[in-house]
C-alpha positions as a Markdown table, in Angstrom:
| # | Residue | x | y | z |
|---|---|---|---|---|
| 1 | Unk | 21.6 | -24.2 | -1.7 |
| 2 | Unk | 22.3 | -20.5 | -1.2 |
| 3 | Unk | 20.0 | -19.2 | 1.6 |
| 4 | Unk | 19.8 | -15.6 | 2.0 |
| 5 | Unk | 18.2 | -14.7 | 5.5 |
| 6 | Unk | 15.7 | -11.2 | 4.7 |
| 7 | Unk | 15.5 | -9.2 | 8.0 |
| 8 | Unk | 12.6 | -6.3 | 7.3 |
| 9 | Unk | 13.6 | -3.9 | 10.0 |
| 10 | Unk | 11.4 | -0.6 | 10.9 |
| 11 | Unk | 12.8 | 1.2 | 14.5 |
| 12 | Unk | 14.6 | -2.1 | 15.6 |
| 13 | Unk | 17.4 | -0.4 | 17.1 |
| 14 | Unk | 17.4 | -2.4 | 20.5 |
| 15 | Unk | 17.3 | -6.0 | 18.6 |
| 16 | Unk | 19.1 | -5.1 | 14.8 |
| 17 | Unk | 23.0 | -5.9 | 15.9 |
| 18 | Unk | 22.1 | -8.7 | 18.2 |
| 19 | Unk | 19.3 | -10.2 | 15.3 |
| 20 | Unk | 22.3 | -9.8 | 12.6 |
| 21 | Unk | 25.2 | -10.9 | 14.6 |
| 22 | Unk | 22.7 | -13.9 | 15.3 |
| 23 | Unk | 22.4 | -14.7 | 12.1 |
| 24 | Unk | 26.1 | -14.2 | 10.9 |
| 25 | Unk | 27.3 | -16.6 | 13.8 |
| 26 | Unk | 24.8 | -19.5 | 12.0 |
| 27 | Unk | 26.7 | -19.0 | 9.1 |
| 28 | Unk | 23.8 | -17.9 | 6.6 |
| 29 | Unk | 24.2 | -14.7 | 4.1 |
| 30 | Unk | 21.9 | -12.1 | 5.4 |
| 31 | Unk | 20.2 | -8.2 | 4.2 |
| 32 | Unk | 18.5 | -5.8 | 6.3 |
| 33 | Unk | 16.1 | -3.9 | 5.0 |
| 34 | Unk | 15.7 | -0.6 | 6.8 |
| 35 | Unk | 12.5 | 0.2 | 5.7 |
| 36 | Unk | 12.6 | 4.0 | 6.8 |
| 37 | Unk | 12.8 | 4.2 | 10.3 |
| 38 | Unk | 12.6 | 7.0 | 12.0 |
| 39 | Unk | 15.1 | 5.5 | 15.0 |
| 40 | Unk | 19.1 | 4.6 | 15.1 |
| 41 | Unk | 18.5 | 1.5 | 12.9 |
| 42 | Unk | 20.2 | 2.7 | 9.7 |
| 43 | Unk | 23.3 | 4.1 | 11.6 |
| 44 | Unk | 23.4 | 1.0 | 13.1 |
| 45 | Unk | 23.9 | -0.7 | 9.8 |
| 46 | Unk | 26.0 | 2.1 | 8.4 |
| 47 | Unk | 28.3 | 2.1 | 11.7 |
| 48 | Unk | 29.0 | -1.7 | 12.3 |
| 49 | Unk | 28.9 | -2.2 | 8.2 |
| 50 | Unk | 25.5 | -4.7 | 8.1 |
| 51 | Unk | 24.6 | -5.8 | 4.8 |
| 52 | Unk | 21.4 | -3.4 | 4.3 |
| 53 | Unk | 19.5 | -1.4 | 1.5 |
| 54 | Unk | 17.8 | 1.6 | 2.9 |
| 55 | Unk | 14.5 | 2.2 | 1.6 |
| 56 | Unk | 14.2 | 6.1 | 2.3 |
| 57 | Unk | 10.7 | 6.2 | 3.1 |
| 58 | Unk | 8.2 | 4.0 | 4.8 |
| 59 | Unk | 6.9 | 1.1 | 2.5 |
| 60 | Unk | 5.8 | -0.8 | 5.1 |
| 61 | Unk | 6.3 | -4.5 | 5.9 |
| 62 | Unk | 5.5 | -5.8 | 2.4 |
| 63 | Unk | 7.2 | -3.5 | 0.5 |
| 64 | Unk | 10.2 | -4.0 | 2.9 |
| 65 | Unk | 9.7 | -7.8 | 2.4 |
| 66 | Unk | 9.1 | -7.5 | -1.3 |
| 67 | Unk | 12.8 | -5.3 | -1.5 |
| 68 | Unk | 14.4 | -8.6 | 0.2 |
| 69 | Unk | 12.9 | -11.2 | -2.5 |
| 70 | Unk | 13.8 | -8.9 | -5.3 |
| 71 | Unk | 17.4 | -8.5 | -3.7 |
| 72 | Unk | 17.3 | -12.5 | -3.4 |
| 73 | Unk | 15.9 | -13.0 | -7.0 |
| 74 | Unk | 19.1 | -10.8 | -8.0 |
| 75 | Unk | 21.7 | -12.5 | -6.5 |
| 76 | Unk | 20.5 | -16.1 | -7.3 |
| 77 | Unk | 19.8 | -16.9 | -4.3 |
| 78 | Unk | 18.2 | -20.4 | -4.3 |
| 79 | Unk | 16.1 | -19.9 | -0.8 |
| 80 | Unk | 15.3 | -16.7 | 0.5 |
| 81 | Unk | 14.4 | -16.5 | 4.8 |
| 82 | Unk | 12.0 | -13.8 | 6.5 |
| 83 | Unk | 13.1 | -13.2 | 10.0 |
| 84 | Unk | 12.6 | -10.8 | 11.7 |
| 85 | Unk | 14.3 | -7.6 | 13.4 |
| 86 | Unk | 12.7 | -7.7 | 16.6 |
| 87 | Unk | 14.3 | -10.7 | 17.8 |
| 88 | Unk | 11.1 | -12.9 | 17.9 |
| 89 | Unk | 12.5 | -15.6 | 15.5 |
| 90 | Unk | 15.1 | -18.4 | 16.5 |
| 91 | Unk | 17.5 | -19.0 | 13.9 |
| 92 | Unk | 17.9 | -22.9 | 15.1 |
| 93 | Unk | 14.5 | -23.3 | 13.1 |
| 94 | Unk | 16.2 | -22.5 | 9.5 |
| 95 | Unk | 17.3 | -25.9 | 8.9 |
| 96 | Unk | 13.2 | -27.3 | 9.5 |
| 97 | Unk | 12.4 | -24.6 | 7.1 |
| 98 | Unk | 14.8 | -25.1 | 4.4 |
| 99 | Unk | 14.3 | -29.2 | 5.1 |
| 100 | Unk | 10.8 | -28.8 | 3.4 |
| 101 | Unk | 12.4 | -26.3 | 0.6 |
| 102 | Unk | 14.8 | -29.4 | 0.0 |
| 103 | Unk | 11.4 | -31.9 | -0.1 |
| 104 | Unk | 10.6 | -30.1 | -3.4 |
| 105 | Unk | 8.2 | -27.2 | -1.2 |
| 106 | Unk | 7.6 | -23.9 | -2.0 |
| 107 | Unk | 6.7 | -21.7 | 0.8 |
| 108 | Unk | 7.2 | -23.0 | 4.2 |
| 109 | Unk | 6.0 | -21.1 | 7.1 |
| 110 | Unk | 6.7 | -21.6 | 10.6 |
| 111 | Unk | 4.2 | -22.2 | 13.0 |
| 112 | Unk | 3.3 | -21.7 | 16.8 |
| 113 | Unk | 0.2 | -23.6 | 16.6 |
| 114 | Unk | 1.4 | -26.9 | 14.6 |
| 115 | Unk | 1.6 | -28.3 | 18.1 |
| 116 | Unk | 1.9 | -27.7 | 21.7 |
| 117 | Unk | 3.8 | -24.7 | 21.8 |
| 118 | Unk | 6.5 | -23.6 | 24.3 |
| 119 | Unk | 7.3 | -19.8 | 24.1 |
| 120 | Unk | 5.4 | -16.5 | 23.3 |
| 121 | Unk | 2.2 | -17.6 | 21.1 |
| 122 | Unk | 0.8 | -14.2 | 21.0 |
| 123 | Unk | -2.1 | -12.5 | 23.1 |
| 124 | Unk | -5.9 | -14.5 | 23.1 |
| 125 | Unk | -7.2 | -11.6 | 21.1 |
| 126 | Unk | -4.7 | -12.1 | 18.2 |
| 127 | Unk | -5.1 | -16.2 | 18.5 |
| 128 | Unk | -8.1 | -15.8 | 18.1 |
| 129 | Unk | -7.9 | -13.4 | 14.8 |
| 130 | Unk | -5.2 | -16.0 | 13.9 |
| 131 | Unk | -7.7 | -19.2 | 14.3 |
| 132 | Unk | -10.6 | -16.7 | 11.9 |
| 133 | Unk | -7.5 | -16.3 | 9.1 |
| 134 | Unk | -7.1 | -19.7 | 9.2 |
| 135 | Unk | -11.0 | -20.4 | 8.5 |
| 136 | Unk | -11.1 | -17.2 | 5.9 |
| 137 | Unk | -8.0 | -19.4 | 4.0 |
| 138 | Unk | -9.5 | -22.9 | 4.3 |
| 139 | Unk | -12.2 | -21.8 | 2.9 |
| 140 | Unk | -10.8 | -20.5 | -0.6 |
| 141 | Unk | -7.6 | -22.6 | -1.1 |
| 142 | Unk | -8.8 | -25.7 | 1.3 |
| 143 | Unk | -4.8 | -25.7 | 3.1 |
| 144 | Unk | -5.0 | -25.6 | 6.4 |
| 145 | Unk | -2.4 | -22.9 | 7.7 |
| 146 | Unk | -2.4 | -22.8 | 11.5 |
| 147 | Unk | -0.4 | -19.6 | 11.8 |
| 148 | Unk | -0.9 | -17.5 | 8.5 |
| 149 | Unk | 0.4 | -14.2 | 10.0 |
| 150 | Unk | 3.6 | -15.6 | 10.7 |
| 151 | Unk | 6.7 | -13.6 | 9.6 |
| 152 | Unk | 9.1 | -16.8 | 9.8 |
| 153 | Unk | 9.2 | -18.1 | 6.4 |
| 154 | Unk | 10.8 | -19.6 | 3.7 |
| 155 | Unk | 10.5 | -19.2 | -0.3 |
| 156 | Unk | 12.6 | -21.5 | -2.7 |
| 157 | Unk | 12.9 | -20.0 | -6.4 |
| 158 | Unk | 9.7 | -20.1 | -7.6 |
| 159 | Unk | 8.0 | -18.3 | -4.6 |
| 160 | Unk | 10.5 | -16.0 | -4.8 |
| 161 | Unk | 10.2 | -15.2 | -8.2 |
| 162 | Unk | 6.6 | -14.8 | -7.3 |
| 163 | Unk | 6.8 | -12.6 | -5.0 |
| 164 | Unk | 9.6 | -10.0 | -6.3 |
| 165 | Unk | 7.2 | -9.6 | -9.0 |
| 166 | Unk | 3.6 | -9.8 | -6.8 |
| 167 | Unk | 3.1 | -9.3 | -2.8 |
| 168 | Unk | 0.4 | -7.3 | -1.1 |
| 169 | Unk | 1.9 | -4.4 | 0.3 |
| 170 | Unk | -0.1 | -4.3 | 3.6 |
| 171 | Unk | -0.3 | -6.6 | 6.9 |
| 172 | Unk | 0.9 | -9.1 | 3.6 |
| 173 | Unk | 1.2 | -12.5 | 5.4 |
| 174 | Unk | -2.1 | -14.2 | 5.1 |
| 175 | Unk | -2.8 | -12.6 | 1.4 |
| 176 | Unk | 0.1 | -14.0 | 0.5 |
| 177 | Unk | -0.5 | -17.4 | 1.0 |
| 178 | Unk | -3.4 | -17.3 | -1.2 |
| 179 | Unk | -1.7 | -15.8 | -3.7 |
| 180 | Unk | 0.7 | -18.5 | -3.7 |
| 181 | Unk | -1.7 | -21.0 | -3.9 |
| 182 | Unk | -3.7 | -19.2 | -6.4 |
| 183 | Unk | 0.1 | -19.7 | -8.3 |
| 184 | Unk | 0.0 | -23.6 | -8.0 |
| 185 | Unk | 2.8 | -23.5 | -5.1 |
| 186 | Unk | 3.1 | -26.0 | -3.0 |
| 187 | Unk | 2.8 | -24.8 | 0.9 |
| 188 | Unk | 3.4 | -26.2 | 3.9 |
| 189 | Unk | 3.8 | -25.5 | 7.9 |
| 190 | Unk | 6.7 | -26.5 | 10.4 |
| 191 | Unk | 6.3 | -26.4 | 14.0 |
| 192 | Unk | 8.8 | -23.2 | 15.8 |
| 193 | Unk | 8.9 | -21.4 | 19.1 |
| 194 | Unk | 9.4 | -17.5 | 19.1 |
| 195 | Unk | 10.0 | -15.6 | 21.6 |
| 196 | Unk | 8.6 | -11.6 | 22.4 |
| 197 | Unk | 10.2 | -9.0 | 21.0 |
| 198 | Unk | 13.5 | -8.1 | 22.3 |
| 199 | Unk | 12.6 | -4.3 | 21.3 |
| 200 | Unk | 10.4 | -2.1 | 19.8 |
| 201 | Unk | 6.7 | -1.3 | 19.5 |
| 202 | Unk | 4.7 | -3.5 | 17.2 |
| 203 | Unk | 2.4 | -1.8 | 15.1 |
| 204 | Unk | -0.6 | -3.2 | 15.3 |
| 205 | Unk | -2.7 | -1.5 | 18.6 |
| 206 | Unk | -6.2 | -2.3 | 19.2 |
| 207 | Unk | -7.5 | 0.3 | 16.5 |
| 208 | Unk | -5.3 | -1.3 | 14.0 |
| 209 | Unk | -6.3 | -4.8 | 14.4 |
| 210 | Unk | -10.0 | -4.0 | 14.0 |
| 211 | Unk | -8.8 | -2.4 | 11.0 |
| 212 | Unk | -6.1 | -5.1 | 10.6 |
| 213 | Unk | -8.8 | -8.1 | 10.6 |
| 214 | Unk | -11.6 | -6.7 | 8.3 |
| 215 | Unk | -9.0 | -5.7 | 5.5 |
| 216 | Unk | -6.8 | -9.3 | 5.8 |
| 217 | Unk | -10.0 | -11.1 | 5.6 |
| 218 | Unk | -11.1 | -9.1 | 3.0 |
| 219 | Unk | -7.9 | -9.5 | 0.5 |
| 220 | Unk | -7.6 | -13.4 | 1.9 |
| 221 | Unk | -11.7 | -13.7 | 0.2 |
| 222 | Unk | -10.8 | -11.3 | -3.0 |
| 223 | Unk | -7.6 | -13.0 | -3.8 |
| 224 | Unk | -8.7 | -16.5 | -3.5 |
| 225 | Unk | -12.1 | -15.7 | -5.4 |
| 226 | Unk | -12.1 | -18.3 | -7.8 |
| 227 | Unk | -11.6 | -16.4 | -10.9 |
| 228 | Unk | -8.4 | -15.5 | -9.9 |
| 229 | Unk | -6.9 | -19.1 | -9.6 |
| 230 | Unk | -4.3 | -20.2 | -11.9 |
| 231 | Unk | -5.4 | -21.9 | -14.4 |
| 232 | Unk | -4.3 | -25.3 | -16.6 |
């Protein structure tokens, strides 16, 4: 298979070089997508010659992510990997992720919560916000995703083909899912450990995950209404 590791990068300057030369040492094709920052993390793709597009304003993390499938898509790539710039992921987890892309799956997401976790498994406020996604989504697709906000995932051709075409544009994870599903995709989870962020700021404060809960849950309940389901 060709596996293309998508970093979505916005102000990663402290983690981008040590994230990509992570990646190149595993041996996997990679592309950085700056998406905009207002930090050093272009000039440090320009100046140590990473494999990036530069999106020259802000899309935000879909949009970034949505550039990477659409760059996978192509270059015929057969899998295409989120992961991302901050340093949270752990690239010894690709090969569970594209095992399950090999078993004939679709999407594969990896997951903190599959089982006893060791590492950084978030703040209680945000499990908890995690444990009501997972409700919102078992209750219009019937999966049961243990860690639907998870950026660590993988999309063979047909989820990527997908997504270049369709993904939500904001806080996109769990909506995404759904949307999948909605496609006929088949989804699954693998147990990973991350790690906190090795830099940055994330985005999401308290304000914003007020705001960040009541719109997920209600894109997860629009785009798993039943109308929308694929049909035949």
């Amino acid at each position: 298979m060709r596996v293309l590791i998508v970093i979505p990068a916005y102000n990663e300057e402290d983690a981008i070089l040590d994230v990509v030369r992570t990646v190149e040492e595993a041996g996997y094709d990679y592309v950085v997508v700056n998406d905009g920052s207002s930090d050093d993390t272009l000039r440090i793709c320009q100046d140590y010659g990473l494999n990036h597009i530069n999106l020259f304003f802000n899309l935000g993390i879909g949009g970034a992510v949505q550039a990477g499938h659409l760059y996978a898509l192509r270059n015929d790539y057969d899998v295409d990997i989120q992961f991302d710039g901050d340093g949270q992921h752990d690239i010894t987890y690709v090969s569970a992720l594209l095992e399950e892309i090999e078993r004939g799956r679709d999407l594969v997401i990896g997951s903190r919560f599959v089982r006893p976790s060791e590492g950084f498994r978030s703040s209680g406020l945000r499990r908890l916000g995690i444990r009501w996604l997972m409700r919102c989504i078992r209750l219009v697709t019937g999966l049961t995703i243990t860690d639907s906000t998870s950026g660590f995932r993988a999309c063979g051709r047909e989820a990527i083909r997908l997504f270049a075409s369709h993904y939500p544009i904001d806080y996109p994870e769990p909506e995404s899912i759904v949307t999948a599903h909605n496609a006929g995709l088949d989804i699954c989870e693998v147990p990973v450990t991350m790690r906190e962020r090795q830099g940055g700021v994330s985005s999401i404060n308290l304000w914003k995950g007020a705001y960040y809960m009541v719109k997920v849950t209600l894109a997860v309940l629009t785009e798993g209404w039943p109308g929308r389901r694929k049909r035949g």
